[in-house]
C-alpha positions, 0 to 999 in steps of 0.5 A, spaced: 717 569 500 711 564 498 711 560 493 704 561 491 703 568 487 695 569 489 695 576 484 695 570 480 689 566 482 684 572 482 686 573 475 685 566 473 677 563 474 680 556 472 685 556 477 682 559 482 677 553 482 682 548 481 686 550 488 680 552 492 674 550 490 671 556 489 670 561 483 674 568 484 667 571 487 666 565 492 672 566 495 672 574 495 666 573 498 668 568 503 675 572 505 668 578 507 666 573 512 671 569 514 674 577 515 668 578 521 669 571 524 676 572 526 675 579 529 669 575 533 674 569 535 679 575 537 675 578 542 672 573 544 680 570 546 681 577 548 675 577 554 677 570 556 684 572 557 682 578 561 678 574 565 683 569 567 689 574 567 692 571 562 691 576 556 694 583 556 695 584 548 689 588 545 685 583 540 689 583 533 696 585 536 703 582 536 707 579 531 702 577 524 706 571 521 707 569 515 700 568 512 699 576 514 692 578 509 685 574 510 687 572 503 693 568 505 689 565 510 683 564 507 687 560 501 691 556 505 685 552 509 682 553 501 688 549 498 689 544 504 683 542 505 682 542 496 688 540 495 690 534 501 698 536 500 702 533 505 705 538 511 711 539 508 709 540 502 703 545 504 709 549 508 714 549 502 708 553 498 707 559 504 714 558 507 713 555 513 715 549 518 711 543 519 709 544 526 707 552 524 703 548 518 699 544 523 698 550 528 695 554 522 691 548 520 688 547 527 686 555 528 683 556 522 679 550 520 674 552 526 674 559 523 672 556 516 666 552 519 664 559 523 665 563 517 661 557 513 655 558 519 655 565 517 654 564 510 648 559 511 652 554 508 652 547 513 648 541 514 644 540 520 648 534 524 641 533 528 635 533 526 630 532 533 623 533 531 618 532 525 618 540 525 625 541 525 625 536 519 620 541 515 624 547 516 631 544 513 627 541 507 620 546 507 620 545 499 622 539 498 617 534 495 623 529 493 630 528 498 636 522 497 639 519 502 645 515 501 651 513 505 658 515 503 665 511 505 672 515 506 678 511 506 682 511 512 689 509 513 690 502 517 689 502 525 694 498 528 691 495 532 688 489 531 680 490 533 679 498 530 683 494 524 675 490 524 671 496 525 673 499 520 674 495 515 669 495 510 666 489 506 664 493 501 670 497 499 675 492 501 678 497 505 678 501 512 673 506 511 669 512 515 662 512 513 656 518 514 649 518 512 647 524 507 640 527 506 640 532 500 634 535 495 632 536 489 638 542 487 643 538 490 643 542 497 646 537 503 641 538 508 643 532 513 650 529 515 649 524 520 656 523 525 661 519 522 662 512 525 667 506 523 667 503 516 663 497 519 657 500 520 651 498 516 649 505 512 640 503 515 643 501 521 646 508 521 640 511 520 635 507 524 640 510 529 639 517 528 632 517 526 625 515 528 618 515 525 615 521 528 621 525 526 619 524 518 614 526 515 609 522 510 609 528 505 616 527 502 618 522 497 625 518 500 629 515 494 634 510 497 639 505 495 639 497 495 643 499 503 636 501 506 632 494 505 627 494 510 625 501 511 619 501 508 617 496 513 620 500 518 617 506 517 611 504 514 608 511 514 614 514 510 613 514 501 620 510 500 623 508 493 627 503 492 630 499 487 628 491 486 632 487 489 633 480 484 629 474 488 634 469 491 634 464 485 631 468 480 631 474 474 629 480 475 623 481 470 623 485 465 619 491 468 622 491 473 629 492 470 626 497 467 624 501 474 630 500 477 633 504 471 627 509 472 629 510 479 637 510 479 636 515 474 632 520 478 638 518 485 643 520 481 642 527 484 644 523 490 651 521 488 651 529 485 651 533 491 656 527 495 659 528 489 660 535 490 663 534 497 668 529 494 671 535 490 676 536 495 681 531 496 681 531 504 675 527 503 677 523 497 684 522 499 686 517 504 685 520 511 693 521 514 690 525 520 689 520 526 683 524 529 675 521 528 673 528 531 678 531 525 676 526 520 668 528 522 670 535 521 673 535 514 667 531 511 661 537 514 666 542 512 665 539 506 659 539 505 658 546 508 662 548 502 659 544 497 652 548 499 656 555 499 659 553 492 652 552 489 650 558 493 655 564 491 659 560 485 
């Protein structure tokens, strides 16, 4: 018997957002989609195992488990990814083991990204040349680029205890470049690296020159000192820094407000990601491909919700 009566969910708006994210709509039109990337994932599993002579059972067969509807599955990688209980706690909800919790944590979390691909929802994680860039923002006339911190918890080992303190959040940190647009849409997530990691050295790594275009206005942060010299052709905002030694001069103080009241956008759309508690919550899961994951599959819910919610 599950604890959670999702009859309930669906005849409560509020709180289905506040356990998945979504408004009932969204998750109804998620389960539809998330129901076709399971069938394709059961085919293809079927096919593999008939070509290595492991797999006798047809797609679908044998025992349905606990979480037995696209419903139930669905909202238990909504609720964990939402909620960030511990895995105890996930399984008391839906009455399962822990290691059972894990199980359905690692099946399903691909088949979220698969569904969220299907949906167009996803941010680009490489951007390779200058058309690509056009055709992820062919509109935009305005993007923010902003590097954004998840706390972690402390290595034990001595060296990765340096990579991943941050200075700036006095503590151990992860860290992504974000590129969103006007509407709050994340178009680009940079791989995730060690707290450590400068937020421009980060994206001089993972851009050049030739892969920008000269038609867009990049709105960025105080962190990206010197990328208007180092990409001269790029039209690059960035606020004043005060002089060493000296004030700010009235206009300029005055501009900075101008320009950080436009990059709020920026903090929107990382805001919107950072509305699941996976990616707000200090990160229990030891694995930086997990922790890369969670933080895309963020976003690409943060795009969804924007799109059918």
């Amino acid at each position: 018997m599950h604890m959670i009566n999702i009859n309930r969910l669906f005849k409560n708006n509020r709180l289905m957002r506040a356990i998945t994210g979504l408004s009932i709509a969204g998750f109804q039109n998620l389960c539809e989609v998330f129901a076709r990337a399971l069938v394709e994932d059961q085919e293809k599993r079927y096919r593999n195992g008939l070509k290595t002579g492991t797999r006798q059972r047809q797609p679908g067969g044998g025992s349905k488990g606990k979480l037995n509807t696209i419903e139930l599955k669905v909202l238990f990688i909504l609720l964990y990814f939402k909620c960030y209980p511990t895995m105890d706690m996930q399984g008391f909800w839906f009455n399962l083991d822990r290691a059972n919790v894990k199980r359905n944590v690692d099946k399903l979390t691909p088949l979220l990204e698969t569904s969220l691909g299907k949906s167009l929802s996803l941010p680009k994680r490489k951007i390779r040349s200058m058309e690509e860039f056009l055709q992820l923002f062919p509109e935009a006339k305005d993007l923010f680029i902003d590097g954004t911190e998840r706390p972690i918890q402390r290595p034990k080992n001595y060296q990765k205890q340096k990579q991943y303190y941050s200075g700036k959040k006095k503590g151990h940190t992860t860290k992504n470049i974000v590129i969103s647009d006007e509407t709050n849409k994340i178009g680009y997530v940079s791989p995730t690296v060690v707290g450590k990691t400068h937020d421009y050295t980060m994206f001089k790594h993972e851009f050049d020159p030739q892969k920008i275009p000269d038609n867009i206005a990049f709105w960025v942060d105080k962190g990206f000192t010197g990328m208007g010299k180092d990409f001269s052709d790029m039209d690059v905002v960035m606020p004043r820094k005060k002089p060493h030694g000296r004030e700010l001069s009235d206009d300029d103080k005055e501009q900075n407000r101008i320009i950080s009241g436009i990059r709020i956008v920026s903090e929107h759309a990382i805001g919107g990601a950072k509305r699941l508690r996976i990616v707000t919550d200090k990160f229990r899961n030891k694995s930086l491909t997990f922790n890369d994951q969670v933080f895309y599959l963020a976003c690409g819910l943060w795009n969804y919700q924007l799109e059918h919610c």
